[in-house]
TILUM-192120 format. One record per residue (C-alpha): residue in three letters; x, y, z. Coordinates in Angstrom, 2 decimals, always signed. Each point is the difference from the previous one (the first is absolute). Layout:
N
<"ALA",<X,Y,Z>>;
...
END
This chain:
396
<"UNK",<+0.00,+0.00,+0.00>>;
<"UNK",<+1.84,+2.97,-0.84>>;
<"UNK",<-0.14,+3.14,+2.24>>;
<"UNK",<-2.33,+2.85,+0.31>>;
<"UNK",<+1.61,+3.11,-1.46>>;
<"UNK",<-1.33,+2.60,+2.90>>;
<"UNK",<+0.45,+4.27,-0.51>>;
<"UNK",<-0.17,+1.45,+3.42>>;
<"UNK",<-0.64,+3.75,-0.54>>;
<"UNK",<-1.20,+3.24,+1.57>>;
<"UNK",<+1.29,+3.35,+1.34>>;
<"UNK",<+1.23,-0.96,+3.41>>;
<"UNK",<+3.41,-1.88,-0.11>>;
<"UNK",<-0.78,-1.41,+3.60>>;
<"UNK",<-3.53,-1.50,-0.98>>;
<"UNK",<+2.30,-1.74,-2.93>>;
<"UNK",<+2.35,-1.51,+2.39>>;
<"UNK",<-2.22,-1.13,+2.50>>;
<"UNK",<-1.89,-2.30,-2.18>>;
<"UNK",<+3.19,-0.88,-2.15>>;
<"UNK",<+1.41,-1.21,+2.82>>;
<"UNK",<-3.81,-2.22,+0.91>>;
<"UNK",<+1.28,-1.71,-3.34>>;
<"UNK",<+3.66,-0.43,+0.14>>;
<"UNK",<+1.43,-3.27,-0.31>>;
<"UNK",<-3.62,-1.54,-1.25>>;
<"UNK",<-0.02,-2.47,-2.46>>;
<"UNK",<-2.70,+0.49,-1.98>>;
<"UNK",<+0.87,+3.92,-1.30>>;
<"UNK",<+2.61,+1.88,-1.59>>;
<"UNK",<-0.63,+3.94,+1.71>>;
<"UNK",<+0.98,+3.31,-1.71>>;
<"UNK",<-0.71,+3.40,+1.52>>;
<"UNK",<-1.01,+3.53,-1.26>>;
<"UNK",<+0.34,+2.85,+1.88>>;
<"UNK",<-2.64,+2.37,-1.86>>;
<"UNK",<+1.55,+3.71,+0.08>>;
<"UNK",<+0.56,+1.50,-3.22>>;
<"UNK",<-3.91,+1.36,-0.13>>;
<"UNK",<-1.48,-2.27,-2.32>>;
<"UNK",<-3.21,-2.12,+1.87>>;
<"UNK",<+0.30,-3.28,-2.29>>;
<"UNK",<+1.81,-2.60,+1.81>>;
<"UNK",<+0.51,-2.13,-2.75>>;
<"UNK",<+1.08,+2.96,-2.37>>;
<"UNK",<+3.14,-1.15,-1.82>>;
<"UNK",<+0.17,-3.22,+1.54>>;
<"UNK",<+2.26,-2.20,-2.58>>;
<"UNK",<-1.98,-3.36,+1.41>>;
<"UNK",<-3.51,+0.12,+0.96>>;
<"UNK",<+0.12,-1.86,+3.67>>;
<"UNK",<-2.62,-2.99,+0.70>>;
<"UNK",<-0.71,+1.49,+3.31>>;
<"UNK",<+0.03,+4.13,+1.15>>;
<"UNK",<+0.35,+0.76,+3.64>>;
<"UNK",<-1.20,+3.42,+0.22>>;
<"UNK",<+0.71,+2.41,+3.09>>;
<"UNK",<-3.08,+2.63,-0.26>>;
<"UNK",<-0.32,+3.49,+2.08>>;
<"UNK",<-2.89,+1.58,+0.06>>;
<"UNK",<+0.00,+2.89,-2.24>>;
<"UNK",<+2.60,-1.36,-2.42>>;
<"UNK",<-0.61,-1.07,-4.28>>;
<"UNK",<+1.15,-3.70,-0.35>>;
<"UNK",<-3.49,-1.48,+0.25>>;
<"UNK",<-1.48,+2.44,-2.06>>;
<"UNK",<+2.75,-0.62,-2.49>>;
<"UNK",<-0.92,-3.62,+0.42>>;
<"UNK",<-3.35,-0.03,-0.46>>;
<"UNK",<+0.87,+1.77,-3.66>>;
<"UNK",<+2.05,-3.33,-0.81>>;
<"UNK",<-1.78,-2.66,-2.07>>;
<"UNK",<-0.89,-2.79,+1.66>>;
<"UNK",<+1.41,-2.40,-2.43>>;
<"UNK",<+3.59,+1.43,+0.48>>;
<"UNK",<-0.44,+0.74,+3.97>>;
<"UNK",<+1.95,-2.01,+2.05>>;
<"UNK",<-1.50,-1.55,+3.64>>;
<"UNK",<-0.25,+2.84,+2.16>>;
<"UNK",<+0.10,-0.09,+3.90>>;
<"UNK",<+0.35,+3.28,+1.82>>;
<"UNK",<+0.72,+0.52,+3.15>>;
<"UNK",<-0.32,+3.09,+2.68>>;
<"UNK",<-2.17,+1.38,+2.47>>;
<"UNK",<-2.78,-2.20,+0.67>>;
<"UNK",<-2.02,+2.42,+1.01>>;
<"UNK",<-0.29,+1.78,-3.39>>;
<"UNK",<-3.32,-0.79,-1.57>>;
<"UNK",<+0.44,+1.88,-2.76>>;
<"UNK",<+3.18,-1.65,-0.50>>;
<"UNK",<-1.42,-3.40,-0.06>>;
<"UNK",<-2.61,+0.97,-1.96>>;
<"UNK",<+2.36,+1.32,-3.04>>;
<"UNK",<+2.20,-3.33,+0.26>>;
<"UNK",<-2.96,-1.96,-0.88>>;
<"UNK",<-0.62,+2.62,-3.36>>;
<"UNK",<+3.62,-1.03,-0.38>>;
<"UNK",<-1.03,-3.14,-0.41>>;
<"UNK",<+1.74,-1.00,+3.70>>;
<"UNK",<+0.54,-3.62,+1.15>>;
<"UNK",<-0.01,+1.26,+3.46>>;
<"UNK",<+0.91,+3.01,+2.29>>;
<"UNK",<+2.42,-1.10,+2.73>>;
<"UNK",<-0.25,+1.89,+3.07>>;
<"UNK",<+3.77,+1.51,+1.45>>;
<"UNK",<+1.21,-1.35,+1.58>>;
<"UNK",<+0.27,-2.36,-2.73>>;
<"UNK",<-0.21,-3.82,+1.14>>;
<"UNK",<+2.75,-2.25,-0.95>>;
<"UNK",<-2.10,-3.37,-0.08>>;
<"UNK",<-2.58,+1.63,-2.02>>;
<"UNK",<+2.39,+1.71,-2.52>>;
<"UNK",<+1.67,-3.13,-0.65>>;
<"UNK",<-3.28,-1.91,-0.33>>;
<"UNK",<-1.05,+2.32,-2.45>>;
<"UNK",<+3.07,-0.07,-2.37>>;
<"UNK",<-0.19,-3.71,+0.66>>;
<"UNK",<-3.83,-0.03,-1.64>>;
<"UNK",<+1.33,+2.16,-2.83>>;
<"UNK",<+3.27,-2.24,-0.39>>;
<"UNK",<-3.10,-3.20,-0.45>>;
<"UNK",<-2.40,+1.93,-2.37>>;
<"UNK",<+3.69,+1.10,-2.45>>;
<"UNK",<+0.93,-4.11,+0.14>>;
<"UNK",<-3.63,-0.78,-1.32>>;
<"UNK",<-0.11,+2.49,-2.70>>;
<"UNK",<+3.11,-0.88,-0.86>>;
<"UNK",<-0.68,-3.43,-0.07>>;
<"UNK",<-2.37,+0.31,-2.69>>;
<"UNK",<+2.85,+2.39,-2.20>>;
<"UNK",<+2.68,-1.78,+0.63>>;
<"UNK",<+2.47,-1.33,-2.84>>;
<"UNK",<+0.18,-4.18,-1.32>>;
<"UNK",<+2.15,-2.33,+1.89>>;
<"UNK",<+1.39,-2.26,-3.29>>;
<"UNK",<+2.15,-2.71,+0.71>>;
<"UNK",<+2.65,-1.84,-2.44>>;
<"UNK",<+1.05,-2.96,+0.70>>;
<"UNK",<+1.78,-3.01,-1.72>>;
<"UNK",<-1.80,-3.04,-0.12>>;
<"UNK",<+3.37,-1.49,-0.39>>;
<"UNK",<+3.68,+1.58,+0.04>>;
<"UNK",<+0.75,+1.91,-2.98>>;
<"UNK",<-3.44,+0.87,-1.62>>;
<"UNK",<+0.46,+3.45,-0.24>>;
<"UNK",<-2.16,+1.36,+2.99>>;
<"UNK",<+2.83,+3.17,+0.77>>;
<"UNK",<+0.33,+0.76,-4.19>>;
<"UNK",<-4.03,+0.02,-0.29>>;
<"UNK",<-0.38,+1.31,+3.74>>;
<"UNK",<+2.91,+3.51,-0.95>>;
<"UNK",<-1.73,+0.43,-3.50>>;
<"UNK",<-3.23,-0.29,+1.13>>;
<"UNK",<+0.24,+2.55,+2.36>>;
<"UNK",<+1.68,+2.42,-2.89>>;
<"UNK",<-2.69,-0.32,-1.88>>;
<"UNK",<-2.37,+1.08,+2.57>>;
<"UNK",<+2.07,+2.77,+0.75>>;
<"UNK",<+0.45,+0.93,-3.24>>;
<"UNK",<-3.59,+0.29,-0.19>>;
<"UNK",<+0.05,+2.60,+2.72>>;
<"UNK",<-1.23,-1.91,+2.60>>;
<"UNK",<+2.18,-0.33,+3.44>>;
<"UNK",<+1.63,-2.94,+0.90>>;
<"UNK",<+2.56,-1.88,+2.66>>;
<"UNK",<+1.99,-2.76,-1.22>>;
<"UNK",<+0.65,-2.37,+2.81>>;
<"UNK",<+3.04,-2.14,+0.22>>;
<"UNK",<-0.68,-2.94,+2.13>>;
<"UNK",<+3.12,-1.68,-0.63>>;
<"UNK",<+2.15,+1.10,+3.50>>;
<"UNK",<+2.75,-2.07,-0.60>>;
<"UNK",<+0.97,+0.86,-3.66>>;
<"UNK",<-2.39,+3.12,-0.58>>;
<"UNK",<+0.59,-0.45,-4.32>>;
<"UNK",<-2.81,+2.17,-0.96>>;
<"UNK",<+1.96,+2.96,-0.45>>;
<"UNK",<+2.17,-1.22,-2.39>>;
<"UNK",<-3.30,-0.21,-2.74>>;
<"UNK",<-0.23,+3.68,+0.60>>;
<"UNK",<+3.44,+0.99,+0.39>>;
<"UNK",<-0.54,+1.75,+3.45>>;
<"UNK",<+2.43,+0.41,+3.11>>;
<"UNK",<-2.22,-0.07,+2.75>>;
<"UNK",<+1.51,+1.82,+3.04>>;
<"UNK",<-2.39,-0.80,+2.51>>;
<"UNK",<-1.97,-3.56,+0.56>>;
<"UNK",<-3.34,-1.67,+0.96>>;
<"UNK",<+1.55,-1.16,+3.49>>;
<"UNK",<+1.01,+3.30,+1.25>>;
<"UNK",<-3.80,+1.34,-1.31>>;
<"UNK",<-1.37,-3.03,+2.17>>;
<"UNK",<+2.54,+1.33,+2.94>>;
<"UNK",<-1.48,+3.90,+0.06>>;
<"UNK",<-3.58,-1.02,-0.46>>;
<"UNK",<-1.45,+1.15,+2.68>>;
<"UNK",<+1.17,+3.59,-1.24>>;
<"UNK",<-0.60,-0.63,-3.57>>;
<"UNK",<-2.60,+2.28,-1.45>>;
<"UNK",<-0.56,+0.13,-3.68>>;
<"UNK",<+2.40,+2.74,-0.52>>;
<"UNK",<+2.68,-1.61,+1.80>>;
<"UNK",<-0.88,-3.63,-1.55>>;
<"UNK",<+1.47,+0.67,-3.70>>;
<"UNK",<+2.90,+1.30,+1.32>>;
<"UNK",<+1.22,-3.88,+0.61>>;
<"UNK",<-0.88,-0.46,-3.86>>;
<"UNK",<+1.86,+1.11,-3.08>>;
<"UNK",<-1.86,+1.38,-3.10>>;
<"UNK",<+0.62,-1.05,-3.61>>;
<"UNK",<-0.49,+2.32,-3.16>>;
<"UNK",<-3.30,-1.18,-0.57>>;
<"UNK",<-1.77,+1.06,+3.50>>;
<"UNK",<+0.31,-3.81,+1.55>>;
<"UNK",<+1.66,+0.18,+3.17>>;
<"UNK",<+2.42,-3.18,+1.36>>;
<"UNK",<-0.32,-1.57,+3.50>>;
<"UNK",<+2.90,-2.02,+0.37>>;
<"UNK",<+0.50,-2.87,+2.47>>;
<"UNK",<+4.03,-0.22,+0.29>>;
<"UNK",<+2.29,+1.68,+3.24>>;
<"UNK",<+3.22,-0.84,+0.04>>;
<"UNK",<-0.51,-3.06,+3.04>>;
<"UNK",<-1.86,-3.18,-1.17>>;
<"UNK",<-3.48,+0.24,+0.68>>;
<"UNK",<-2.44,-2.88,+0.31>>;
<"UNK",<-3.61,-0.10,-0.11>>;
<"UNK",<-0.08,-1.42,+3.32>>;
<"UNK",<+1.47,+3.62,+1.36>>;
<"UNK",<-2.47,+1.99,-1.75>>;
<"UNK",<-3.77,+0.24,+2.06>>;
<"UNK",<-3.05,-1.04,-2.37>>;
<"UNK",<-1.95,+2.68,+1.47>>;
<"UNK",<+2.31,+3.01,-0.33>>;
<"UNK",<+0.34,-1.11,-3.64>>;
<"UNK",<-3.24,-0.05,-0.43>>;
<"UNK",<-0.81,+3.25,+1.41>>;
<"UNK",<+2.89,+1.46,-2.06>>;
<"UNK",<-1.32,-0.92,-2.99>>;
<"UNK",<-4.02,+1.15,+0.99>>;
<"UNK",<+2.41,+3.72,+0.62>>;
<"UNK",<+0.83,-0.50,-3.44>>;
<"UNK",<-3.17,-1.24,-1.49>>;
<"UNK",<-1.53,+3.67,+1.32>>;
<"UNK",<+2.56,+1.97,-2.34>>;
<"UNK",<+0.01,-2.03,-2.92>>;
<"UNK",<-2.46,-0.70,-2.82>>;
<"UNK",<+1.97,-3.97,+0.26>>;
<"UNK",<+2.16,-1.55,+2.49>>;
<"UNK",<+2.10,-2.86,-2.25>>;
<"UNK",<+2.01,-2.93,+2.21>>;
<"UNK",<+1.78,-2.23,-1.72>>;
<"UNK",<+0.02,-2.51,+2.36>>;
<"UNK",<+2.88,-2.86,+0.57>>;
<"UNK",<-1.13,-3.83,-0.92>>;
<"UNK",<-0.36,-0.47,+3.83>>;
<"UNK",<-2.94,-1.08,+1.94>>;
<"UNK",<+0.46,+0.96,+3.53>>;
<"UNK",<-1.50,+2.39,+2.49>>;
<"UNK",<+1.43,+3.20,-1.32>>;
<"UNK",<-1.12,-0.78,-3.86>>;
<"UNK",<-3.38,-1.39,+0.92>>;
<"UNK",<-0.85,+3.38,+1.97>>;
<"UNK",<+0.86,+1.45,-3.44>>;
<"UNK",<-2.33,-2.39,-1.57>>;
<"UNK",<-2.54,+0.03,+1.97>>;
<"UNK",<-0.68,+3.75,-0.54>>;
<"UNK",<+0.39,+0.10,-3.54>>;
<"UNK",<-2.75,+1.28,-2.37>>;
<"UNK",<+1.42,-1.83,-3.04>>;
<"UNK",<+2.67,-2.52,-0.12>>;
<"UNK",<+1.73,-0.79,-3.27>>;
<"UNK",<+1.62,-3.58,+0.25>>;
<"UNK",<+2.67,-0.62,-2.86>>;
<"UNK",<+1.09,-2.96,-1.77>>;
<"UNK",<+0.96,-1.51,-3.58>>;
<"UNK",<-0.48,-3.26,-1.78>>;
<"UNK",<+2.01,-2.48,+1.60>>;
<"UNK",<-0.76,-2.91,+1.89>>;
<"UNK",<+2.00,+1.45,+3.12>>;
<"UNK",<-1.68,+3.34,+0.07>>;
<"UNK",<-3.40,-1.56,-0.13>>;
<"UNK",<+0.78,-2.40,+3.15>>;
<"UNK",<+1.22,+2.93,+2.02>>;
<"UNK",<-2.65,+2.65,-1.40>>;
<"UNK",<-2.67,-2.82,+0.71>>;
<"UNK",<+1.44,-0.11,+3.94>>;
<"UNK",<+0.56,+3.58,+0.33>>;
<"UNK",<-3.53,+0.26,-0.92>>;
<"UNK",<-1.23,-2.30,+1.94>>;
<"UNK",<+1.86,+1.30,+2.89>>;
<"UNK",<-1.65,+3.26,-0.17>>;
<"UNK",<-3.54,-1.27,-0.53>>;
<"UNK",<+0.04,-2.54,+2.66>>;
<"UNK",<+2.39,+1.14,+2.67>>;
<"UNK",<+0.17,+3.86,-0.29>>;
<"UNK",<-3.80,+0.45,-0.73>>;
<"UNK",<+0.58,+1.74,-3.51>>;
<"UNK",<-3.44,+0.11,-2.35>>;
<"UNK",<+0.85,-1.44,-3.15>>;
<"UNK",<-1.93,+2.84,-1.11>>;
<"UNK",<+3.25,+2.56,+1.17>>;
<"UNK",<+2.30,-2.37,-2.00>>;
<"UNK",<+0.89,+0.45,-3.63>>;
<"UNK",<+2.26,-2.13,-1.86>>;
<"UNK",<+2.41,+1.10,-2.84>>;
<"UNK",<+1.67,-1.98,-1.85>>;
<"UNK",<+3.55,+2.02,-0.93>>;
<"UNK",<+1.87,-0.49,-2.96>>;
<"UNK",<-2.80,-1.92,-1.97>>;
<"UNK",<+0.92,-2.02,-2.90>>;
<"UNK",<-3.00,-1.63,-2.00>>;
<"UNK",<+2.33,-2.51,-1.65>>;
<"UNK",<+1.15,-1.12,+3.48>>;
<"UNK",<-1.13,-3.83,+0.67>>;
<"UNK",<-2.05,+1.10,+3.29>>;
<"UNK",<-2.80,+1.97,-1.23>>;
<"UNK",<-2.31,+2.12,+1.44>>;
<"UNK",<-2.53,-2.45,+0.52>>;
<"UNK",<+2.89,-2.36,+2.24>>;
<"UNK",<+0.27,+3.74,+2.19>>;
<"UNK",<-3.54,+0.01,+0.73>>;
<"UNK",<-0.46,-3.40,+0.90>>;
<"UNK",<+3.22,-0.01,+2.09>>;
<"UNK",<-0.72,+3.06,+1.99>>;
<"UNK",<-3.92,-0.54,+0.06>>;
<"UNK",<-0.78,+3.19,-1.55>>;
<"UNK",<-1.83,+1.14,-2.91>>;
<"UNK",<+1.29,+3.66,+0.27>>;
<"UNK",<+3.58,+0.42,-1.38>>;
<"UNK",<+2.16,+3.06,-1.18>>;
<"UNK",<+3.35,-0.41,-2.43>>;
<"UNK",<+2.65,+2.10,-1.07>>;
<"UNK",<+1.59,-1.16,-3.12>>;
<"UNK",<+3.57,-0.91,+0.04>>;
<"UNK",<+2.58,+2.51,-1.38>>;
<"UNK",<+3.31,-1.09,+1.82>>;
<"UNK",<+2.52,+2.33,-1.82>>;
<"UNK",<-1.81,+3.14,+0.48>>;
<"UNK",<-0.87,-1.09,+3.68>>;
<"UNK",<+3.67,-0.70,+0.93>>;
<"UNK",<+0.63,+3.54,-1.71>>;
<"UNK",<-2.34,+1.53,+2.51>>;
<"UNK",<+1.59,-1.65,+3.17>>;
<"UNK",<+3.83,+0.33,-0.81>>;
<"UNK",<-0.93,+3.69,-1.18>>;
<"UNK",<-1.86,+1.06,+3.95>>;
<"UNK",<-3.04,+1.52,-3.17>>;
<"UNK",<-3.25,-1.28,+0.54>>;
<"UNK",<-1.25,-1.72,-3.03>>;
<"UNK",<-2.40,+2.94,-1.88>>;
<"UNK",<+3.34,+1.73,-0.42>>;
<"UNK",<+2.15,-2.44,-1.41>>;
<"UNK",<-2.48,-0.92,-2.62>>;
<"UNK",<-3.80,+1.28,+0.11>>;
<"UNK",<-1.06,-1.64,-2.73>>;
<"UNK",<+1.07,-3.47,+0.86>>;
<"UNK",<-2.73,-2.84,+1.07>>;
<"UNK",<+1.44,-0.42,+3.29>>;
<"UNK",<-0.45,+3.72,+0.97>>;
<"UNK",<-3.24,-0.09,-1.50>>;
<"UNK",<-1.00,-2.57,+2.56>>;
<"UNK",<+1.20,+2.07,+2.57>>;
<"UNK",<-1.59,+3.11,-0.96>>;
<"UNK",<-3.27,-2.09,-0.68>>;
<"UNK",<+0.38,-0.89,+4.01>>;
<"UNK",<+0.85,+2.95,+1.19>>;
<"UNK",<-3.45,+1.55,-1.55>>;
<"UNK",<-2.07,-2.45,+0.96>>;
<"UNK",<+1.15,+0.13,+3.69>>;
<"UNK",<-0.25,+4.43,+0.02>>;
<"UNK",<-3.47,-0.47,-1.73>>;
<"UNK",<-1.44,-2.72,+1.54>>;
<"UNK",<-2.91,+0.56,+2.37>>;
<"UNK",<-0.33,-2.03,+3.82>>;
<"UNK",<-3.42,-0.57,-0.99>>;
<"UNK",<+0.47,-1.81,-3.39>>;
<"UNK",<+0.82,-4.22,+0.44>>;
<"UNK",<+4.07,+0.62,+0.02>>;
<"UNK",<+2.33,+2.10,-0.32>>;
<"UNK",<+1.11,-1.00,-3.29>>;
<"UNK",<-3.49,+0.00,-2.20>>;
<"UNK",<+0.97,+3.01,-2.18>>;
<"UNK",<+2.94,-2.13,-1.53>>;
<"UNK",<-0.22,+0.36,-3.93>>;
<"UNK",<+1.16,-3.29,-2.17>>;
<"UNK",<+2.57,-0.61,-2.11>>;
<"UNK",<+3.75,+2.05,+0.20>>;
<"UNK",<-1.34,+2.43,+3.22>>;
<"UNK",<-0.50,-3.27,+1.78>>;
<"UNK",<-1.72,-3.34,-0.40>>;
<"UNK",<-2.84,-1.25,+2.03>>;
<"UNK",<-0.97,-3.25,-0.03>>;
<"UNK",<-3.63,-0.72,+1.55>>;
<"UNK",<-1.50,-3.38,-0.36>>;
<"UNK",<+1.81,-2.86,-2.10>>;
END
């Protein structure tokens, strides 16, 4: 739940500081003060960010709430002003204001705190509702391509002006920035160290931004990191910080079931499971699979298979996926292994290497789907056009 962005302002510097210090060291709010004296009435006059919650110190006879009640509703913030509670006509003009309350002074500490607390709730649930898609990658067995699809997914999104974190899972080895040619300076561990100050502000500082908008959350630190070390639940809370700033939140997620990848997969809106037409990636896609259904509680419904670097002359045939991995719903990229290698070795996602090639087709078929697709529609993938954007199979 990220922290209530509070403006404490009025005319009296001591008012300020009295209930500044009612909210020091409390979890649940990040405070700023403003110490109204250069003659203008509006409190939120030239305020850069709009706060979620105004504490306003009113004296009889002064503007603010006047200047309030002038503000449109839909860009007020939630008001509470405090002061003399015997001012009626005080009280009265905090309610035209559109007041949540009027706090008597002295101004109690439980119920200040119980009232940023309610706001802190009601931001979490709107939120909720606005916040960005958790997409996992993952290989169904080593070497299917989940961090290549995973990095140029997530450029395409970006590229398509929407906001997006690429996640790198992998805390021992951390290889996704070498698909986008990054140097990451900071790292997912420390951001899971500071969390408790993290606001969104301060939570893309621990990323690193490519050209195309897409910012990098890396995994490595210089000491070896296991899963085991890192806490499910301040991972997942890291990422929910992330999911309210971005339009997606993109993990590509180590082969690895365990309690620190299942937290990951359990709060997933889509996972995209990748394999290829052998005999061995089948077996292990079929377990992973299973695995997630059975023991992690995953709807088959949040799964979707792709089948990466699809040949149609290949002996195991779409038909052999489906009955395999029990699905009728399958995705493919085609196969292009020169220009693909030219895309890794070069750190250049694939759409600038060579736009016009099948492969990044495919890609840039996904990517659309995924930034156009609606929660309400059967998955997350329906807008998929046939043939070189991508191929769908449905049915036999």
């Amino acid at each position: 739940m990220r922290k209530v962005r509070v403006l404490i302002a009025g005319r009296s510097q001591d008012a300020i500081r009295s209930v500044e210090a009612l909210l020091d060291g409390f979890p649940k709010c990040r405070t700023e003060s403003r110490l109204m004296s250069n003659g203008h009435s509006d409190p939120l006059q030239g305020v850069a960010n709009a706060p979620d919650l105004l504490l306003l110190h009113h004296v009889t006879g002064q503007l603010e709430l006047e200047a309030l009640i002038r503000t449109p509703a839909a860009v007020r913030p939630t008001v509470v002003v405090f002061g003399d509670g015997n001012d009626a006509a005080g009280m009265r003009m905090a309610m035209r204001a559109g007041a949540r309350d009027f706090l008597p002074i002295p101004v109690s500490c439980e119920e200040l705190r119980e009232i940023v607390a309610a706001v802190a709730e009601e931001i979490a649930a709107e939120k909720a509702a606005e916040d960005g898609d958790l997409l996992v990658f993952i290989n169904g067995k080593g070497g299917s391509g989940s961090s290549f699809l995973a990095a140029n997914v997530a450029h395409g999104l970006a590229s398509n002006d929407r906001k997006v974190t690429l996640v790198d899972m992998d805390l021992q080895f951390a290889g996704l920035r070498h698909y986008l040619d990054l140097v990451p300076k900071r790292c997912m561990i420390e951001a899971i160290e500071a969390l408790d100050s993290l606001d969104e502000v301060a939570a893309e500082a621990y990323t690193c931004e490519h050209a195309s908008g897409l910012r990098l959350l890396a995994a490595q630190r210089a000491e070896l990191v296991l899963n085991s070390n890192v806490a499910p639940d301040r991972l997942v809370a890291l990422l929910q910080l992330y999911r309210s700033i971005n339009d997606f939140v993109i993990v590509d997620l180590p082969r690895t079931i365990d309690v620190l990848t299942a937290s990951v997969l359990e709060n997933a809106d889509r996972i995209m499971v990748l394999t290829q037409q052998s005999v061995p990636h089948l077996h292990d896609t079929a377990r992973l699979l299973e695995l997630m259904r059975q023991e992690i509680g995953v709807s088959s419904g949040s799964i979707q298979v792709v089948v990466n670097r699809y040949d149609k002359r290949a002996d195991i045939t779409v038909a052999d996926v489906k009955k395999a991995l029990k699905t009728e719903d399958l995705l493919t990229i085609p196969n292009q292994f020169k220009v693909t290698a030219e895309s890794i070795n070069s750190g250049m996602p694939l759409t600038e290497v060579r736009r016009s090639a099948a492969v990044a087709k495919g890609l840039q078929g996904l990517s659309q789907s995924i930034s156009g697709a609606d929660a309400s529609n059967q998955g997350l993938l329906n807008k998929v056009v046939p043939g070189l954007v991508a191929h769908r199979f449905l049915g036999s």
